[in-house]
C-alpha positions as CSV (number, residue, x, y, z in Angstrom):
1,X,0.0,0.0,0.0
2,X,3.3,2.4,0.4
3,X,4.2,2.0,-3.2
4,X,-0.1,2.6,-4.5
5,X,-0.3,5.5,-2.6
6,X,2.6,7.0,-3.5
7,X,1.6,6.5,-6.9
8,X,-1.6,7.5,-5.9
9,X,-0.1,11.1,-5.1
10,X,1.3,11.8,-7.9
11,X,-1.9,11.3,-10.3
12,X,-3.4,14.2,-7.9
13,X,0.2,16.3,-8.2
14,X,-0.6,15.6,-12.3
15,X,-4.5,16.4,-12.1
16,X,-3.3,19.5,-10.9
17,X,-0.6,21.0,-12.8
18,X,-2.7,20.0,-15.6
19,X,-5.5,22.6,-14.4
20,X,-8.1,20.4,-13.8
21,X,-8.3,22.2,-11.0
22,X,-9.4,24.8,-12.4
23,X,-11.7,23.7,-14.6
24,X,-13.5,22.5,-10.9
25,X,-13.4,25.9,-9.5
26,X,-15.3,27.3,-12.9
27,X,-17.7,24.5,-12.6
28,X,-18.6,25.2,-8.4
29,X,-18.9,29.2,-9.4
30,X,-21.3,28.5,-11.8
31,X,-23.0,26.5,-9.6
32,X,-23.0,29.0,-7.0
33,X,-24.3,31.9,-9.7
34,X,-27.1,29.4,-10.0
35,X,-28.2,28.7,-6.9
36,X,-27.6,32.9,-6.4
37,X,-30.7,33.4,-8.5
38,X,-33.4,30.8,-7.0
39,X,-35.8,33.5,-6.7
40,X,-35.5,34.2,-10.4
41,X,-38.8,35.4,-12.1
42,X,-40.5,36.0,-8.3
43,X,-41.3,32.1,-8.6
44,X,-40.7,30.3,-5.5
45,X,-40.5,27.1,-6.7
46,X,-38.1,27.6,-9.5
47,X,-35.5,26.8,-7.2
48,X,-36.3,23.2,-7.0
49,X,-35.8,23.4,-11.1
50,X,-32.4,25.4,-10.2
51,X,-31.2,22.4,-7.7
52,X,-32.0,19.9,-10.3
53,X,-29.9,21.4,-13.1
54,X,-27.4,22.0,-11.0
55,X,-27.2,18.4,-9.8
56,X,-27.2,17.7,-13.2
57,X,-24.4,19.8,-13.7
58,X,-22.5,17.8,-10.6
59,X,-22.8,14.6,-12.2
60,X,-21.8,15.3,-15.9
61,X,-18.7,17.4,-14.6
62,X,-18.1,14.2,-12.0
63,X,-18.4,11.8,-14.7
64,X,-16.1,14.1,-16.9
65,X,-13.6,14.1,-14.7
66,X,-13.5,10.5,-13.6
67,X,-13.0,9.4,-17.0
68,X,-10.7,12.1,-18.7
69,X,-8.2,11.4,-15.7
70,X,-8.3,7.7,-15.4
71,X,-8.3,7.4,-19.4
72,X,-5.0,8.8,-19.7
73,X,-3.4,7.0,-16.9
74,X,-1.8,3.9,-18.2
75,X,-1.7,5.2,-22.2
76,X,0.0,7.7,-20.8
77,X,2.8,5.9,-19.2
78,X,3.1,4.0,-22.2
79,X,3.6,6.8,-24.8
80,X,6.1,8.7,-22.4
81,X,7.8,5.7,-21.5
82,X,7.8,6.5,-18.0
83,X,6.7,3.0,-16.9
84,X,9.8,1.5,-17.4
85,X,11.9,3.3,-14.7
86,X,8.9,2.7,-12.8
87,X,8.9,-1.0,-13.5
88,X,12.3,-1.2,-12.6
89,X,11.9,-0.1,-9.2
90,X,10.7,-2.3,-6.4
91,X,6.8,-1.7,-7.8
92,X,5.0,-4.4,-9.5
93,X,2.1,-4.1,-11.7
94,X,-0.2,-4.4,-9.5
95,X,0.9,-1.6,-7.0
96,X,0.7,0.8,-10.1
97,X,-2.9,-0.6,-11.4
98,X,-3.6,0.1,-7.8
99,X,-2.0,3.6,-7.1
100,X,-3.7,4.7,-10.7
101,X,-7.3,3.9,-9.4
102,X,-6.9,5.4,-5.6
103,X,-5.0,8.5,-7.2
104,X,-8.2,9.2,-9.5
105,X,-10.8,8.4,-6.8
106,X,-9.5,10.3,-5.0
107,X,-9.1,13.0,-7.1
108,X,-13.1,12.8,-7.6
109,X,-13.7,12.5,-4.2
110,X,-11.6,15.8,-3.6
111,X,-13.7,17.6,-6.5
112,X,-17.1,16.1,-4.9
113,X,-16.7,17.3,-1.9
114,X,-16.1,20.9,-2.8
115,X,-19.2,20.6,-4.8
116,X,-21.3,19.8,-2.4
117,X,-20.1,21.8,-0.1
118,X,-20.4,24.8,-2.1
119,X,-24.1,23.7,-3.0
120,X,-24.9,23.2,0.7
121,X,-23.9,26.3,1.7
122,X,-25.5,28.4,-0.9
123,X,-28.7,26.1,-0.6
124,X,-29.0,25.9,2.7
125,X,-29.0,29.4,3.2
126,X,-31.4,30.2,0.8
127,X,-34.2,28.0,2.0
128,X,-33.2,28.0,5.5
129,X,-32.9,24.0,5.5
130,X,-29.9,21.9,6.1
131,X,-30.3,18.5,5.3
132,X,-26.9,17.1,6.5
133,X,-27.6,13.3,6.2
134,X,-29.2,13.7,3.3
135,X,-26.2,15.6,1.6
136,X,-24.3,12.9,3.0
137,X,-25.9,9.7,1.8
138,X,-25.8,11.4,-1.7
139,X,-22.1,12.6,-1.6
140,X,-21.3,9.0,-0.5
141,X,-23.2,7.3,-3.1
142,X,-21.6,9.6,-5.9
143,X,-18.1,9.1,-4.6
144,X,-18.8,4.7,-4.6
145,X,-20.3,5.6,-8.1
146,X,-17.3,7.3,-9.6
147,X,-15.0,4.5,-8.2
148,X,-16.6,1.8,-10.0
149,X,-16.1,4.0,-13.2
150,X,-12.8,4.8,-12.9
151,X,-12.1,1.2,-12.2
152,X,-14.1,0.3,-15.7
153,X,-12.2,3.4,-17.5
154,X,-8.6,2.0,-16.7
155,X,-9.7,-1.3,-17.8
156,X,-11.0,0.4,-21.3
157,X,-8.0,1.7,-21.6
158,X,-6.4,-1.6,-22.0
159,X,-9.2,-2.9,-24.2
160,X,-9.1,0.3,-26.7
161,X,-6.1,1.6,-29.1
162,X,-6.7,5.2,-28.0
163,X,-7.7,7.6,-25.1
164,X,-10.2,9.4,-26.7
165,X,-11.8,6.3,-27.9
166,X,-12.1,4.8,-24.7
167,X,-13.4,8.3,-22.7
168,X,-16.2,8.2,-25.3
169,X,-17.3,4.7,-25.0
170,X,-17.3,4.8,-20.9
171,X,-19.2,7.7,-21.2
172,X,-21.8,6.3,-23.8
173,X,-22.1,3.4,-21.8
174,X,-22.7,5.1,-18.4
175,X,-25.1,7.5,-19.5
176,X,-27.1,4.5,-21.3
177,X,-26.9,2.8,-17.6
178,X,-28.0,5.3,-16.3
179,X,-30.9,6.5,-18.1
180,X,-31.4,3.1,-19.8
181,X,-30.8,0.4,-17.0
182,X,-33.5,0.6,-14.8
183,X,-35.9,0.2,-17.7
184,X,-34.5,-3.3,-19.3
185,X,-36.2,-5.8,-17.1
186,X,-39.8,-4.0,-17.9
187,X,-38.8,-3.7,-21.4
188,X,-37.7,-7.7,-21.4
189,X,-41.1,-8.7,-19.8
190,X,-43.0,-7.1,-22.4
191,X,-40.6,-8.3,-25.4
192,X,-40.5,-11.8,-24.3
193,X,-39.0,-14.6,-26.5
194,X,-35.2,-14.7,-27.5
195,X,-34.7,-10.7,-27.6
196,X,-36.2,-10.7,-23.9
197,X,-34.3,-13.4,-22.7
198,X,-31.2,-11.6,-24.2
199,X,-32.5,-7.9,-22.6
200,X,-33.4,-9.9,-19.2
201,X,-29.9,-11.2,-19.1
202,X,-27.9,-8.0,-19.9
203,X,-30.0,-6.3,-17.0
204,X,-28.6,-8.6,-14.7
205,X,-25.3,-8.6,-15.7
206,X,-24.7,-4.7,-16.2
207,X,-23.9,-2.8,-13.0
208,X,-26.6,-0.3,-12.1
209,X,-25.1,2.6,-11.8
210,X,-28.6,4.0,-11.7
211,X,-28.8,3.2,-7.9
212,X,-26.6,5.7,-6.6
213,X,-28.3,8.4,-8.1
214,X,-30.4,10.5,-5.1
215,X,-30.7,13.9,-6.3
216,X,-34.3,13.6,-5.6
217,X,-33.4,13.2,-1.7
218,X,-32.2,16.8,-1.8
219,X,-34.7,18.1,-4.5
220,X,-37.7,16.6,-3.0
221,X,-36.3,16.9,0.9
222,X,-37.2,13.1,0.8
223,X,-36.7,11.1,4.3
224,X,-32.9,9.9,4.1
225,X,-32.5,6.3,3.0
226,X,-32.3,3.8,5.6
227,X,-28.8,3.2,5.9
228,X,-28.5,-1.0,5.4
229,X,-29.4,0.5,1.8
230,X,-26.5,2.2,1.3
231,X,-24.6,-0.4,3.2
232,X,-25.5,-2.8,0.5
233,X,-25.0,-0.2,-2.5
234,X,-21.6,0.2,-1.3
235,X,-20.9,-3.9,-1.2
236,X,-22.4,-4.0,-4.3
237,X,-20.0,-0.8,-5.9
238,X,-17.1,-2.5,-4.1
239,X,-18.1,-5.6,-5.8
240,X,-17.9,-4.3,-9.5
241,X,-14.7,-2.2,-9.1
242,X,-12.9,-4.7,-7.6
243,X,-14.1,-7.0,-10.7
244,X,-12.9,-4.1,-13.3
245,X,-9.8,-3.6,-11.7
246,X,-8.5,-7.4,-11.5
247,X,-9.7,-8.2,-15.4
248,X,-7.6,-4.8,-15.4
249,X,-4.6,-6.5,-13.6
250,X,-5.1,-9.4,-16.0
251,X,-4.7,-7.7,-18.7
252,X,-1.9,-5.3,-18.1
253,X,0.0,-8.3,-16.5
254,X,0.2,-10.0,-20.1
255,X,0.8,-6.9,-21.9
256,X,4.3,-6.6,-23.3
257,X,6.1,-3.1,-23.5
258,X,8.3,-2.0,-26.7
C-alpha cells in the first residue's frame, strides 16, 4: 500500500498541474451563480428546477472528470515511456494498477466534496434547510459511483487503441446505464422470446449505476435512506470495481512493452 499510494499522489500532483483544478473551480462558481438566483422570475418554486440542473451539472462534470483522468493514466505511461523506470523499481504491476485507481478516486472525491459543499452552503442558506444526512448519503453514493467508473475506465484503456476512444465509450455506456438500465427488465417482460431473454440477461449482468443516483433526496427533501441500503449499494460498488480492476490487472499483466 506504500508504493499505490505513493503513486496515488502523484496522479493528484498531475490532475493538478494539468488545471483540472481549475476547470473544478469554474464548474462550483457557476453553480454558486445558480443557486444565487433561485428566486428568479419571483417564482418560488423555481429553485427546485435550479437544484436539479445543477445536480445535473455535478454529475456530468463528476463523470467528466473520472474518465478524462483515469483514461490517460496507463496510455500515458506508455507513450512517455515513464513506466519502465517505474517497473524497474521495487513496484509491481499491480501496485501501479492500484496507485492509478486510488489517485483518480481520490481526485473525484476531492472535486465532490467541494461541490457539495459549495451547494450546501448556498442552498442551505437560501431556504433555511440543512439536510446534512441527506447531503451525505448522496455525496457517499456519488463518490462509490465514480469508483466503479474509474475502475471500468482503466480497464477500457487496455481494451481500446486510444484515449479518446475509450473516454467516449465509458461515457456512452454510463449515460445508457444510467438513463437506460433501470428500464430493461420491464422492457424484457414485455418483449419476451429470445430478444427478452437476451435484454433480461444483460439487465442482470450490467452494473446499475442508476442506484446511486439520489438527487431527488435533496430536491424533493425526501426522508434519508435507511442506511442498510447504502450499506449494501456500497458492497455492491465494491463488488464491480474490484471485478474491473483485476480483469484490469489481468490484462496489463500479459501486456508486453516495446
Amino acid at each position: 500500500m506504500r508504493n499505490a499510494s505513493a503513486i496515488a499522489g502523484l496522479v493528484i500532483v498531475e490532475m493538478i498541474r494539468r488545471k483540472d483544478i481549475y476547470v473544478l473551480l469554474f464548474l462550483t462558481a457557476l453553480i454558486t451563480v445558480l443557486l444565487g438566483s433561485m428566486n428568479l422570475f419571483g417564482d418560488p418554486g423555481i429553485g427546485r428546477y435550479l437544484k436539479e440542473f445543477c445536480l445535473l451539472l455535478i454529475w456530468i462534470s463528476s463523470l467528466v472528470i473520472a474518465v478524462s483522468s483515469a483514461a490517460r493514466q496507463l496510455p500515458g505511461e506508455r507513450e512517455s515511456r515513464t513506466i519502465f523506470p517505474l517497473l524497474a523499481k521495487p513496484v509491481t504491476r499491480g501496485e501501479v494498477m492500484l496507485g492509478k485507481f486510488l489517485g483518480c478516486w481520490a481526485a473525484c472525491g476531492l472535486t465532490l466534496v467541494v461541490f457539495y459543499i459549495f451547494f450546501s452552503v448556498i442552498s442551505g442558506t437560501r431556504e433555511h434547510s440543512w439536510p446534512l444526512v441527506n447531503y451525505f448519503q448522496a455525496l457517499w453514493l456519488h463518490f462509490i459511483f465514480c469508483g466503479v467508473v474509474v475502475a471500468l475506465t482503466l480497464l477500457g484503456s487496455l481494451l481500446f487503441a486510444a484515449v479518446s476512444s475509450n473516454a467516449t465509450i465509458i461515457c456512452v455506456t454510463v449515460t445508457g446505464i444510467l438513463l437506460l438500465g433501470r428500464h430493461l427488465h420491464k422492457v424484457a417482460m414485455k418483449t419476451g422470446g429470445l430478444a427478452g431473454s437476451g435484454l433480461d440477461a444483460l439487465y442482470f449482468s450490467i452494473p446499475h449505476l442508476e442506484w446511486y443516483d439520489v438527487r431527488e433526496l435533496i430536491i424533493h427533501h425526501w426522508p434519508p435512506l435507511d442506511w442498510m441500503v447504502i450499506f449494501q449499494d456500497t458492497l455492491y460498488g465494491a463488488a464491480y470495481g474490484g471485478l474491473f480492476l483485476l480483469l484490469a490487472w489481468l490484462r496489463w499483466r500479459r501486456m508486453a512493452f516495446s
